[in-house]
N, CA, C, O and CB atoms as a CASP TS submission, in Angstrom:
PFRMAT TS
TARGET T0000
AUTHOR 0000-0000-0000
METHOD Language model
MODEL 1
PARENT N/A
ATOM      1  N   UNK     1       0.818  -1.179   0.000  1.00  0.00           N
ATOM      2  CA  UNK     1       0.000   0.000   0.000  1.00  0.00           C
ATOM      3  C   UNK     1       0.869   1.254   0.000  1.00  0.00           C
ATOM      4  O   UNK     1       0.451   2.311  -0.473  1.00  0.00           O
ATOM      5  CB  UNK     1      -0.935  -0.008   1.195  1.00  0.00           C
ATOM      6  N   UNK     2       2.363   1.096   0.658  1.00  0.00           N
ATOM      7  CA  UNK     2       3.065   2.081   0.300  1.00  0.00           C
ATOM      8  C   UNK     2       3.376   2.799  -1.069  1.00  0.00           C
ATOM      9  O   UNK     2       3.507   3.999  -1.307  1.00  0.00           O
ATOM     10  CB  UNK     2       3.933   1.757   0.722  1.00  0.00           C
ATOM     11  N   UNK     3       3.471   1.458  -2.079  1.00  0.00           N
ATOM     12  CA  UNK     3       3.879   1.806  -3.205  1.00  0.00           C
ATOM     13  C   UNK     3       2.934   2.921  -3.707  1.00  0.00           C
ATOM     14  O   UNK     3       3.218   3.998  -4.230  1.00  0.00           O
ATOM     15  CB  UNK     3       3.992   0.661  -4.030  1.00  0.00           C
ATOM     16  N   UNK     4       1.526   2.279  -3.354  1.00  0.00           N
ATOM     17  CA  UNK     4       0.107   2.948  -3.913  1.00  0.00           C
ATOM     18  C   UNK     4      -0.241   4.150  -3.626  1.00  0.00           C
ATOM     19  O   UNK     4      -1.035   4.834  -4.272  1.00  0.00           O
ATOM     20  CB  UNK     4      -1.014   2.327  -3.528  1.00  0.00           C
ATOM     21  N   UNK     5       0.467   4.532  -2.427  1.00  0.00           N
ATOM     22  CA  UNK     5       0.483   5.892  -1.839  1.00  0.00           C
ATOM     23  C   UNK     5       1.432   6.686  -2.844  1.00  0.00           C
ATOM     24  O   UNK     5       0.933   7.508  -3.612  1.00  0.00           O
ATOM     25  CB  UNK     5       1.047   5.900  -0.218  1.00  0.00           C
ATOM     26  N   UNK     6       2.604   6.472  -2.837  1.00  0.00           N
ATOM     27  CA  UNK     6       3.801   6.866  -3.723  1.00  0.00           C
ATOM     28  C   UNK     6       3.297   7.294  -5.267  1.00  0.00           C
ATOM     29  O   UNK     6       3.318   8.507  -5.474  1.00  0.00           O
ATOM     30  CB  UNK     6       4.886   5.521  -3.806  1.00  0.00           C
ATOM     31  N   UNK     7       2.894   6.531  -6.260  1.00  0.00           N
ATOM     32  CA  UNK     7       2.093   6.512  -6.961  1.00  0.00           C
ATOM     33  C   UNK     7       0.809   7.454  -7.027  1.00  0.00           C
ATOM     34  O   UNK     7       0.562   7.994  -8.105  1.00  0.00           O
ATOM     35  CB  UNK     7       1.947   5.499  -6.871  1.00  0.00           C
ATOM     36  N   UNK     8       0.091   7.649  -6.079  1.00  0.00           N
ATOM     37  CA  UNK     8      -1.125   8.620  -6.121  1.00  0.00           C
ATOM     38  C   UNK     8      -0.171   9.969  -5.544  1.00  0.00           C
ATOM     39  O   UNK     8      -0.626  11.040  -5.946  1.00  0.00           O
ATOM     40  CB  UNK     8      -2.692   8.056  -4.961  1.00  0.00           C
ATOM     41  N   UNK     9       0.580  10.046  -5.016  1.00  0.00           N
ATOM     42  CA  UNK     9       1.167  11.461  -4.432  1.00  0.00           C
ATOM     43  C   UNK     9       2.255  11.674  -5.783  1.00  0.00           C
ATOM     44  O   UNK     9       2.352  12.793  -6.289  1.00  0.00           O
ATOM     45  CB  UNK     9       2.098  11.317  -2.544  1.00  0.00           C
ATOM     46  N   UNK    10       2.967  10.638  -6.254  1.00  0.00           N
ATOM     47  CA  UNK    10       3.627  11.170  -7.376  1.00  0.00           C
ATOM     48  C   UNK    10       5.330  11.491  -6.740  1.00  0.00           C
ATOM     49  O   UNK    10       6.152  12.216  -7.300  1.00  0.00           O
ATOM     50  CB  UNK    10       2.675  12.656  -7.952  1.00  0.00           C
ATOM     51  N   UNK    11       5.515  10.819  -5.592  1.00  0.00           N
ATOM     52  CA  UNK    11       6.556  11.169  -4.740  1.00  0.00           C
ATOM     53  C   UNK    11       6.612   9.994  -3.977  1.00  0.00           C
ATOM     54  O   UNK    11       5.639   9.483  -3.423  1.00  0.00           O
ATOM     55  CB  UNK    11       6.378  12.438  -3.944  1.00  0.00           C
ATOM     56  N   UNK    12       8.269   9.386  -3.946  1.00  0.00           N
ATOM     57  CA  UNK    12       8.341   8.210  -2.739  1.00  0.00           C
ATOM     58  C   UNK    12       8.582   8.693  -1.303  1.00  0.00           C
ATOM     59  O   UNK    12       8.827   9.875  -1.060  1.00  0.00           O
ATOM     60  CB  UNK    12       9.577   7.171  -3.015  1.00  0.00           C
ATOM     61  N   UNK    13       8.514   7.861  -0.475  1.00  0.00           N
ATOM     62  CA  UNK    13       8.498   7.918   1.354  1.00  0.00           C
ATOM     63  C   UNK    13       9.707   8.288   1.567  1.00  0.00           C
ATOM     64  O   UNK    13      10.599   7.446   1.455  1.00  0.00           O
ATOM     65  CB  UNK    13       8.221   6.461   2.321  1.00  0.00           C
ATOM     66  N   UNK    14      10.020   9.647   1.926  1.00  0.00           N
ATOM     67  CA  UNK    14      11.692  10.300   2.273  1.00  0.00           C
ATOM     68  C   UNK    14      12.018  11.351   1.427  1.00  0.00           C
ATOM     69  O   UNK    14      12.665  12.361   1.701  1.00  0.00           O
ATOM     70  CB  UNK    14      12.999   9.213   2.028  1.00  0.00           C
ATOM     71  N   UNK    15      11.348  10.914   0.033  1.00  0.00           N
ATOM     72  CA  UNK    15      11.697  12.377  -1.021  1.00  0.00           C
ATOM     73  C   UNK    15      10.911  13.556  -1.030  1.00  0.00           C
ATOM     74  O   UNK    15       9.723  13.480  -0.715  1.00  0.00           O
ATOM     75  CB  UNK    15      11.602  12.087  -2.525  1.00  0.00           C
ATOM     76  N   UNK    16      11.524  14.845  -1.412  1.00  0.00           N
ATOM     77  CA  UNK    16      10.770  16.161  -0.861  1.00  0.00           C
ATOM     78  C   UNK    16       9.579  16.111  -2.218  1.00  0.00           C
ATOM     79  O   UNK    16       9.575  15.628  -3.351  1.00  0.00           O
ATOM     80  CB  UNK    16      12.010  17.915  -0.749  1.00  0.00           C
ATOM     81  N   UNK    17       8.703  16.834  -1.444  1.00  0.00           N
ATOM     82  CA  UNK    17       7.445  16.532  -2.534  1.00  0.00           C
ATOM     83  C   UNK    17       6.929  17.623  -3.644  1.00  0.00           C
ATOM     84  O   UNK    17       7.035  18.850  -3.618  1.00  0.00           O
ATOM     85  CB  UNK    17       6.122  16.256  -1.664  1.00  0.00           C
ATOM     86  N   UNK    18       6.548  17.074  -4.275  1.00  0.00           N
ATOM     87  CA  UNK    18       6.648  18.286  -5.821  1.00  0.00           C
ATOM     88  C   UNK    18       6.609  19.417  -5.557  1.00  0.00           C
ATOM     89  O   UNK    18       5.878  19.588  -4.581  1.00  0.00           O
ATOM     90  CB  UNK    18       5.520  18.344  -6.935  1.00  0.00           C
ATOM     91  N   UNK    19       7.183  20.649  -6.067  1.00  0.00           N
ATOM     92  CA  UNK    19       6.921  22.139  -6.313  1.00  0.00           C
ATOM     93  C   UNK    19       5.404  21.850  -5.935  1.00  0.00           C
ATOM     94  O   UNK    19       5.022  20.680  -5.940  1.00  0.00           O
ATOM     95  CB  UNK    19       7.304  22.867  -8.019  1.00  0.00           C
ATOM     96  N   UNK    20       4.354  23.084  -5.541  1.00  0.00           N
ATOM     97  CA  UNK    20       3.410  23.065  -6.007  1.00  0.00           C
ATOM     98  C   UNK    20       1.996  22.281  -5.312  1.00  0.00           C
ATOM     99  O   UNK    20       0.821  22.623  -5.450  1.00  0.00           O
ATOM    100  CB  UNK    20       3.860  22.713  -7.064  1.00  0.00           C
ATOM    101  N   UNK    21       2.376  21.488  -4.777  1.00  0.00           N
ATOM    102  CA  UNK    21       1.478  20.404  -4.225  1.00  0.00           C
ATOM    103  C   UNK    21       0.889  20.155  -3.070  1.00  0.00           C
ATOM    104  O   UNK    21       1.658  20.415  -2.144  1.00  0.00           O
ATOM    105  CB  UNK    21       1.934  19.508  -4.294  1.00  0.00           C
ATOM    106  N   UNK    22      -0.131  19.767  -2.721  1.00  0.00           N
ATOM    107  CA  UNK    22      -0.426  20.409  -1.082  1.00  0.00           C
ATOM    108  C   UNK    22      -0.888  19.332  -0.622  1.00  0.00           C
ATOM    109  O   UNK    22      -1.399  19.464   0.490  1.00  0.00           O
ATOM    110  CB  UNK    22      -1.545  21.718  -0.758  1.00  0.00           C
ATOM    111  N   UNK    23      -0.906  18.277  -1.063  1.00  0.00           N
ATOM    112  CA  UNK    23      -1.723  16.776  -0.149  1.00  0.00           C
ATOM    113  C   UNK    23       0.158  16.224  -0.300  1.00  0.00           C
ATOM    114  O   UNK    23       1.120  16.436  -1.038  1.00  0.00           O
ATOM    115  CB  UNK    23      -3.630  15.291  -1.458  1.00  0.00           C
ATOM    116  N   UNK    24      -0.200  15.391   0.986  1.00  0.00           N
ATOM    117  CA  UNK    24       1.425  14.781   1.588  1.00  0.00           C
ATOM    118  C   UNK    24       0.980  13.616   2.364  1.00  0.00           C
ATOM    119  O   UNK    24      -0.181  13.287   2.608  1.00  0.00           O
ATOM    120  CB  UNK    24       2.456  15.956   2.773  1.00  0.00           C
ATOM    121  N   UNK    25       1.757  13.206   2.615  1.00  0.00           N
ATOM    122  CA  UNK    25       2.224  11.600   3.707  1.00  0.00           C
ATOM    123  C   UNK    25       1.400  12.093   4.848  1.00  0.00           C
ATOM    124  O   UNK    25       1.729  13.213   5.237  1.00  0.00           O
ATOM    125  CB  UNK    25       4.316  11.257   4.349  1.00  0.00           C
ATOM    126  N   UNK    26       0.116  11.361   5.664  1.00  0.00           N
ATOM    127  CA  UNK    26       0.173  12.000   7.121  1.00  0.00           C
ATOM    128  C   UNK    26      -0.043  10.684   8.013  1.00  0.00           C
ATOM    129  O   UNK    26      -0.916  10.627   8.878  1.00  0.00           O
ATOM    130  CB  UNK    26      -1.127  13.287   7.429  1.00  0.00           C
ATOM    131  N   UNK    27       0.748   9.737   7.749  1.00  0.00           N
ATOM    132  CA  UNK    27       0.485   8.790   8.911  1.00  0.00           C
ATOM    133  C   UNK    27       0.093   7.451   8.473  1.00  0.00           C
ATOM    134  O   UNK    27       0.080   7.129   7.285  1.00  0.00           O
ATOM    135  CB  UNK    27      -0.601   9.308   9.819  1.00  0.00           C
ATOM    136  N   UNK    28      -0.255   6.603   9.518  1.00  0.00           N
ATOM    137  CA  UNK    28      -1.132   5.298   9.156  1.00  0.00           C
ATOM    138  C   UNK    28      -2.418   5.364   9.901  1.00  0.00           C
ATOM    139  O   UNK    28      -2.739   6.139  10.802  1.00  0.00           O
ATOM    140  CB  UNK    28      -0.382   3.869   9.559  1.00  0.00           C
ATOM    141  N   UNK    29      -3.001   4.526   9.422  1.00  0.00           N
ATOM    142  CA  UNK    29      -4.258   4.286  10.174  1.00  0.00           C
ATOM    143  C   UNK    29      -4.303   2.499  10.865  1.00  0.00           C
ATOM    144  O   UNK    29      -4.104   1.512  10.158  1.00  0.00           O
ATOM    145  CB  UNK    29      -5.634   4.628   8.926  1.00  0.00           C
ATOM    146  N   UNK    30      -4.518   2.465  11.925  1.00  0.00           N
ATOM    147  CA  UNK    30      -4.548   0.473  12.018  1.00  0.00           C
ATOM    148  C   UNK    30      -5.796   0.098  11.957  1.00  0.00           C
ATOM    149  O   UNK    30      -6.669   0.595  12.669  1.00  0.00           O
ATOM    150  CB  UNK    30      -3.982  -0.387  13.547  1.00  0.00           C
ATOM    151  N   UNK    31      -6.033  -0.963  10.963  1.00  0.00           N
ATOM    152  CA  UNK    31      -7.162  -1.842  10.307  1.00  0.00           C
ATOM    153  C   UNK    31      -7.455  -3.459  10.819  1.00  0.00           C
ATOM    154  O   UNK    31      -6.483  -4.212  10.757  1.00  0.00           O
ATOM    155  CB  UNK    31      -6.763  -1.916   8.743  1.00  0.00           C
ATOM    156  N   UNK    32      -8.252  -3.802  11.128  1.00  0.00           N
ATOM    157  CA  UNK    32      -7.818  -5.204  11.444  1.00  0.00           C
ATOM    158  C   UNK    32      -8.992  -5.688  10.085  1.00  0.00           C
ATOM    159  O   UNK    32     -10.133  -5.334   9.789  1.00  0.00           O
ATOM    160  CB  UNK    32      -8.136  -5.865  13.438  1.00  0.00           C
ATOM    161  N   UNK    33      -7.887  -6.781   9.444  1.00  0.00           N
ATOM    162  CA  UNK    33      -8.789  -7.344   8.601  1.00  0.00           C
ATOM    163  C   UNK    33      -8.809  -9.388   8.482  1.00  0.00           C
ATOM    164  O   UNK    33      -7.869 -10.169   8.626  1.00  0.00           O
ATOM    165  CB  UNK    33      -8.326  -6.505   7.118  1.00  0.00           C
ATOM    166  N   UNK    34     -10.066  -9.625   8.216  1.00  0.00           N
ATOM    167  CA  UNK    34     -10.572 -11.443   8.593  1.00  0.00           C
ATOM    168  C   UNK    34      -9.972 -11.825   7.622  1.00  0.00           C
ATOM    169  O   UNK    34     -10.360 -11.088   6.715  1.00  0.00           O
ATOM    170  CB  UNK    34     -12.297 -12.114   8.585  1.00  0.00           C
ATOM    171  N   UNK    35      -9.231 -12.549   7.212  1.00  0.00           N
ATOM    172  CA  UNK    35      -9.076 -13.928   6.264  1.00  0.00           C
ATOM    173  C   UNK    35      -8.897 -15.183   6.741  1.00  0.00           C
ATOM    174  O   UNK    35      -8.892 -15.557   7.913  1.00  0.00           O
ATOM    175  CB  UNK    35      -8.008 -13.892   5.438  1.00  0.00           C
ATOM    176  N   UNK    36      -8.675 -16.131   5.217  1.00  0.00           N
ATOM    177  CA  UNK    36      -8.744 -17.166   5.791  1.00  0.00           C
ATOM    178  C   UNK    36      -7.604 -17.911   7.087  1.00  0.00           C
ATOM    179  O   UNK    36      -7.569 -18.927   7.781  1.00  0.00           O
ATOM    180  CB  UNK    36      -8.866 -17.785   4.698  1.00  0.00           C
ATOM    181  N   UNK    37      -6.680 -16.529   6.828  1.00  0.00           N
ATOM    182  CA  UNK    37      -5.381 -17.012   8.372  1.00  0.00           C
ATOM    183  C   UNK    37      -5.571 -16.876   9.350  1.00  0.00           C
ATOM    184  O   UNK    37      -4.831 -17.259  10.256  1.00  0.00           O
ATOM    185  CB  UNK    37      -4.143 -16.448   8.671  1.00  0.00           C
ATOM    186  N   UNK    38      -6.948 -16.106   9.528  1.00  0.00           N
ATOM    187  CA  UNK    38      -7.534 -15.619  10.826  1.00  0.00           C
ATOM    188  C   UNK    38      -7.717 -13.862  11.181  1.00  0.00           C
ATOM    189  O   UNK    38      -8.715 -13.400  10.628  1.00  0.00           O
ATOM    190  CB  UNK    38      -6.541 -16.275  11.919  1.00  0.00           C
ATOM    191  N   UNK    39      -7.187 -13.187  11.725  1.00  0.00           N
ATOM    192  CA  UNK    39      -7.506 -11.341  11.806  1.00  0.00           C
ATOM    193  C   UNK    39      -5.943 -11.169  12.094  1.00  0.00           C
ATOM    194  O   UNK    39      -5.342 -11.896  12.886  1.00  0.00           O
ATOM    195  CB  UNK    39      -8.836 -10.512  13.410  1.00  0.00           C
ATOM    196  N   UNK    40      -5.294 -10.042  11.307  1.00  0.00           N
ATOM    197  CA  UNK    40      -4.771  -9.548  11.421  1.00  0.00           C
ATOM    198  C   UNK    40      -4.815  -7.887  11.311  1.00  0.00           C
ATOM    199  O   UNK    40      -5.677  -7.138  10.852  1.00  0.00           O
ATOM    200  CB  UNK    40      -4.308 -10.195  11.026  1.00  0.00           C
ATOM    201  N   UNK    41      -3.382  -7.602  11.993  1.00  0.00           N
ATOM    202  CA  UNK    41      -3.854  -5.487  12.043  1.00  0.00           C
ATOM    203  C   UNK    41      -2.937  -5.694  11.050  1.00  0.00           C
ATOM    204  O   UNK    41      -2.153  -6.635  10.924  1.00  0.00           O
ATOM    205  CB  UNK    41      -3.400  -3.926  13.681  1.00  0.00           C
ATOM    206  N   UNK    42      -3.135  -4.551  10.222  1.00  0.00           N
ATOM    207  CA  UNK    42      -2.468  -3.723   9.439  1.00  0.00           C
ATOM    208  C   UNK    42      -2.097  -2.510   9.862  1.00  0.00           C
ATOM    209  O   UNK    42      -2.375  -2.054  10.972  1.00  0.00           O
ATOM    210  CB  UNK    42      -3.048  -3.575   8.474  1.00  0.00           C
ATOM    211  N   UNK    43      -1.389  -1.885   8.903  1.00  0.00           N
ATOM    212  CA  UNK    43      -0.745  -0.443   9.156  1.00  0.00           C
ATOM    213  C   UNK    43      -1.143   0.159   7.517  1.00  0.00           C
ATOM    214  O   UNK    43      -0.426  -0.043   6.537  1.00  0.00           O
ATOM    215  CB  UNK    43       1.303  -0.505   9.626  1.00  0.00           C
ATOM    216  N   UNK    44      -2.641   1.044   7.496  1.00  0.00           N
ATOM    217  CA  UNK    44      -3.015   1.505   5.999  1.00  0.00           C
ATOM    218  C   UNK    44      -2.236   3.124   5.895  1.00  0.00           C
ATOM    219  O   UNK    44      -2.688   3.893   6.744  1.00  0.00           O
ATOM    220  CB  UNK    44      -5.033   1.593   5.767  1.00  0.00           C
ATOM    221  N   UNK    45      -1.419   3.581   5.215  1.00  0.00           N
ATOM    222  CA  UNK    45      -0.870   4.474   4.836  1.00  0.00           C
ATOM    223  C   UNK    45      -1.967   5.525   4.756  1.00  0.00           C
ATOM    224  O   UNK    45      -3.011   5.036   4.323  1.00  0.00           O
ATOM    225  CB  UNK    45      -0.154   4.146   3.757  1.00  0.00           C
ATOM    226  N   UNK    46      -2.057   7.002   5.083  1.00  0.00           N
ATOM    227  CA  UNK    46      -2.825   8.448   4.814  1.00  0.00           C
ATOM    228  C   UNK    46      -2.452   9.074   4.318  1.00  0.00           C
ATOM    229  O   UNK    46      -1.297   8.831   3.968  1.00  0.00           O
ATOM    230  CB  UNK    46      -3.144   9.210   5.523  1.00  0.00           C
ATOM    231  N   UNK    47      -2.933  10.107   3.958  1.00  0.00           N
ATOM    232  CA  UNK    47      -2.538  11.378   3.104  1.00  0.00           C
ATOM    233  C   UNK    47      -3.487  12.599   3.844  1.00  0.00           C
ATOM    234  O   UNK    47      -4.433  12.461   4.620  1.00  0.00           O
ATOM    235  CB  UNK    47      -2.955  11.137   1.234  1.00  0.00           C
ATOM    236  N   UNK    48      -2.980  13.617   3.401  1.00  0.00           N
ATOM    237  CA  UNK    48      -3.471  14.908   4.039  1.00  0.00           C
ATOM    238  C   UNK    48      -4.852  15.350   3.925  1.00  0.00           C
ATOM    239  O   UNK    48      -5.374  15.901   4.894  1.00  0.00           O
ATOM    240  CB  UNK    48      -2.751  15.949   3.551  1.00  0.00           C
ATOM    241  N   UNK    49      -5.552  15.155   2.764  1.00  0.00           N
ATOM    242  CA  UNK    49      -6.746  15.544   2.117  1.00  0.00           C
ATOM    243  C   UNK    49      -7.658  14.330   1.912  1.00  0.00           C
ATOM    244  O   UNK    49      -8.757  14.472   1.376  1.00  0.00           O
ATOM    245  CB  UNK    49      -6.427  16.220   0.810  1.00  0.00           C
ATOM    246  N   UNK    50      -7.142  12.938   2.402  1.00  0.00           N
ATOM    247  CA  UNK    50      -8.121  11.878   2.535  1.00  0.00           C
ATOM    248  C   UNK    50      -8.633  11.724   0.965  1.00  0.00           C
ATOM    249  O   UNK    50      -9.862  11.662   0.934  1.00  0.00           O
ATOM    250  CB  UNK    50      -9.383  12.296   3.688  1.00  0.00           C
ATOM    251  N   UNK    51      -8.159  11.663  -0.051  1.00  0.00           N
ATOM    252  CA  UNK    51      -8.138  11.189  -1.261  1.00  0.00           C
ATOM    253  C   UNK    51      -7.576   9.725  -1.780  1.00  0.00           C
ATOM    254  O   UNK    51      -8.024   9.087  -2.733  1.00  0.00           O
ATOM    255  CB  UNK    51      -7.541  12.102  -1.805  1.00  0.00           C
ATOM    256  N   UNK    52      -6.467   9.348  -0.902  1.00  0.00           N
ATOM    257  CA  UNK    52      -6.104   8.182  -1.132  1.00  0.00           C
ATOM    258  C   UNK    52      -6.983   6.931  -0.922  1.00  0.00           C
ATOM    259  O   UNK    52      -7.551   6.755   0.155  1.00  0.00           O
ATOM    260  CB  UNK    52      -5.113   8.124  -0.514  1.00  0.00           C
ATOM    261  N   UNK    53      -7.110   5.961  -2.064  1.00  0.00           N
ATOM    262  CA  UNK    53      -8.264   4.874  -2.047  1.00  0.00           C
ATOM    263  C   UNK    53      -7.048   3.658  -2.219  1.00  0.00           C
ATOM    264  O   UNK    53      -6.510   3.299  -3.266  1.00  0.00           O
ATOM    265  CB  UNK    53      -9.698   5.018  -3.531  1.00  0.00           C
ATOM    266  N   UNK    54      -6.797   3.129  -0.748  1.00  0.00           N
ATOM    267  CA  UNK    54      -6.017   1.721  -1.692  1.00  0.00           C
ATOM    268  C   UNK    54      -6.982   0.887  -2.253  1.00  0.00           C
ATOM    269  O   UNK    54      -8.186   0.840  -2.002  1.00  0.00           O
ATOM    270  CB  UNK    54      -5.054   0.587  -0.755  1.00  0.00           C
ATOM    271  N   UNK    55      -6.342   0.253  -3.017  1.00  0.00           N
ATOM    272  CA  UNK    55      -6.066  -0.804  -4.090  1.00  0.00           C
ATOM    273  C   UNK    55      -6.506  -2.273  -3.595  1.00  0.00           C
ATOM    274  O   UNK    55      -7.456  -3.004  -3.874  1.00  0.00           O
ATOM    275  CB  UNK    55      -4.446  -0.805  -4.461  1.00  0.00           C
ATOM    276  N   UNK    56      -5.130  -2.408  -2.529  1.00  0.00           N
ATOM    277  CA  UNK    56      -5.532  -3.953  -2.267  1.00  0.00           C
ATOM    278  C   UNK    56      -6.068  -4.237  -0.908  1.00  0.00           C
ATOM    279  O   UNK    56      -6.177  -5.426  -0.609  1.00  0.00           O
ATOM    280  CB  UNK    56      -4.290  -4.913  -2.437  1.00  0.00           C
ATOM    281  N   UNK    57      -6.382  -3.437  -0.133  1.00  0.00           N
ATOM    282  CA  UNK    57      -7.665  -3.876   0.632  1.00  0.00           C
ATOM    283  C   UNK    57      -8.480  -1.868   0.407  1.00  0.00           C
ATOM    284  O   UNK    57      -7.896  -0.806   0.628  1.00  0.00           O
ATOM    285  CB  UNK    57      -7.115  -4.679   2.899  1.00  0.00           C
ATOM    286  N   UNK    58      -9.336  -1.998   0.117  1.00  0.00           N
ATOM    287  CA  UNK    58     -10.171  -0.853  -0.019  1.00  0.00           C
ATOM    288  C   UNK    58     -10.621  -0.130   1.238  1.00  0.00           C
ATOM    289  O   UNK    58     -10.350  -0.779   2.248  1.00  0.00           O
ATOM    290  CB  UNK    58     -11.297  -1.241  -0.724  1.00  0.00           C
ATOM    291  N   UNK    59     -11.264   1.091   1.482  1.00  0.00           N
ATOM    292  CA  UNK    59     -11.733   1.780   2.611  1.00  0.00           C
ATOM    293  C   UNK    59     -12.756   0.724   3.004  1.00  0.00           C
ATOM    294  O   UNK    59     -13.328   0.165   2.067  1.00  0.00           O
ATOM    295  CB  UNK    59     -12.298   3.309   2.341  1.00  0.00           C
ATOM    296  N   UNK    60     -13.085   0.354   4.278  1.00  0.00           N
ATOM    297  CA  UNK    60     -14.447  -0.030   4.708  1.00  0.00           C
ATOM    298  C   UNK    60     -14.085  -1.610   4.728  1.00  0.00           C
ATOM    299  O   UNK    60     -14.596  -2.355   5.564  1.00  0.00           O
ATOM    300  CB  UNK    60     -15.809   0.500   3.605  1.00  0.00           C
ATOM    301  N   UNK    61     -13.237  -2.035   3.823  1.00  0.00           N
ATOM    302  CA  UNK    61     -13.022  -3.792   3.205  1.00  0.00           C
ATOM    303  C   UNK    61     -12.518  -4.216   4.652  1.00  0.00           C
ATOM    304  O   UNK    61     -11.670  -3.530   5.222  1.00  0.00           O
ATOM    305  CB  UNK    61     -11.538  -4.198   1.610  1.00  0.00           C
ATOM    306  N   UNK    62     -13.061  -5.378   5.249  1.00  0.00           N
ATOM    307  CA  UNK    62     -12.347  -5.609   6.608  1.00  0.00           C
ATOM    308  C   UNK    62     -12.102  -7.382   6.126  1.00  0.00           C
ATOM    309  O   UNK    62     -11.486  -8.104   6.910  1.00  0.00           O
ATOM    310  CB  UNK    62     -13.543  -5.177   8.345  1.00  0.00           C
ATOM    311  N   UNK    63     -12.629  -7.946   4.824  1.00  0.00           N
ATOM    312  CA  UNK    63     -12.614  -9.245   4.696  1.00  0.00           C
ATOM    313  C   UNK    63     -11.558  -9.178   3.524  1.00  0.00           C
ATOM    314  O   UNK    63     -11.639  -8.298   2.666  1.00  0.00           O
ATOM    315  CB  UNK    63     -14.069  -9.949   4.457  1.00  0.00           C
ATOM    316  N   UNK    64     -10.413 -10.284   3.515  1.00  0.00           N
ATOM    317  CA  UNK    64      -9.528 -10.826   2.479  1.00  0.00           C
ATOM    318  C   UNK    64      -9.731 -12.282   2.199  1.00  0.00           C
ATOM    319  O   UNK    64      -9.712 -13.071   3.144  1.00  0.00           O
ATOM    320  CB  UNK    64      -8.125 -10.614   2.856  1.00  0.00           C
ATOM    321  N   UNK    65      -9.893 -12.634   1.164  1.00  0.00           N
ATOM    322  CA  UNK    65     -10.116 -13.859   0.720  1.00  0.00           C
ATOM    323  C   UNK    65      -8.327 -13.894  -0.134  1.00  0.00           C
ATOM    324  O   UNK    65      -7.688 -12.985  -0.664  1.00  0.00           O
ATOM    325  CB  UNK    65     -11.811 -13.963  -0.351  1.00  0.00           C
ATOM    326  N   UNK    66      -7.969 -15.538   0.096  1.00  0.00           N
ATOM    327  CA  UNK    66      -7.211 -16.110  -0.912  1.00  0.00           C
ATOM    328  C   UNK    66      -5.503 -15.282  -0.769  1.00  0.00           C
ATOM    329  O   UNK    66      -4.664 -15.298  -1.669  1.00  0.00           O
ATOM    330  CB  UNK    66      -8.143 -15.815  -2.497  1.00  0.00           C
ATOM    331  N   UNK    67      -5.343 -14.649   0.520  1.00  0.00           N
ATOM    332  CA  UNK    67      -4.476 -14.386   0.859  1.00  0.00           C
ATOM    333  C   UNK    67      -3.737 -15.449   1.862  1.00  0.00           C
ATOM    334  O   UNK    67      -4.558 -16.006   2.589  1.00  0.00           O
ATOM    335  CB  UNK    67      -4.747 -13.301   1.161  1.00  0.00           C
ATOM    336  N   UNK    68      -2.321 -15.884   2.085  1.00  0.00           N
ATOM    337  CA  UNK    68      -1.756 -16.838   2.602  1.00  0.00           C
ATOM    338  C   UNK    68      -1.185 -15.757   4.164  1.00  0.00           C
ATOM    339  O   UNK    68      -0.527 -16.276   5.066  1.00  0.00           O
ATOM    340  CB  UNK    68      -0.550 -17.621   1.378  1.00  0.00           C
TER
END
């Protein structure tokens, strides 16, 4: 989800961020999500303006299927 952050900001984790730009890195959020391994927490990456939508578990998604 880092990458995905990197990618939507247009800037990696440590590098100064574009001329110009006003949404940035602000933290994680912890998620606990069910699969079939049982519940685990995560650590979901933020941004300043709450625009960021990951990818591979979505806002709200608390179930993973077919993950090891």
């Amino acid at each position: 989800m880092e990458a995905e952050l990197s990618t939507h900001l247009g800037y990696k984790k440590h590098e100064s961020k574009p001329e110009g730009q006003s949404n940035s890195r602000n933290g994680y959020s912890q998620k606990k999500v069910q699969g079939d391994f049982g519940v685990a927490e995560i650590a979901v990456p933020r941004d300043r303006q709450g625009e960021f939508e990951p990818q591979l578990v979505k806002k709200g998604q608390n179930r993973l299927s077919g993950l090891d």
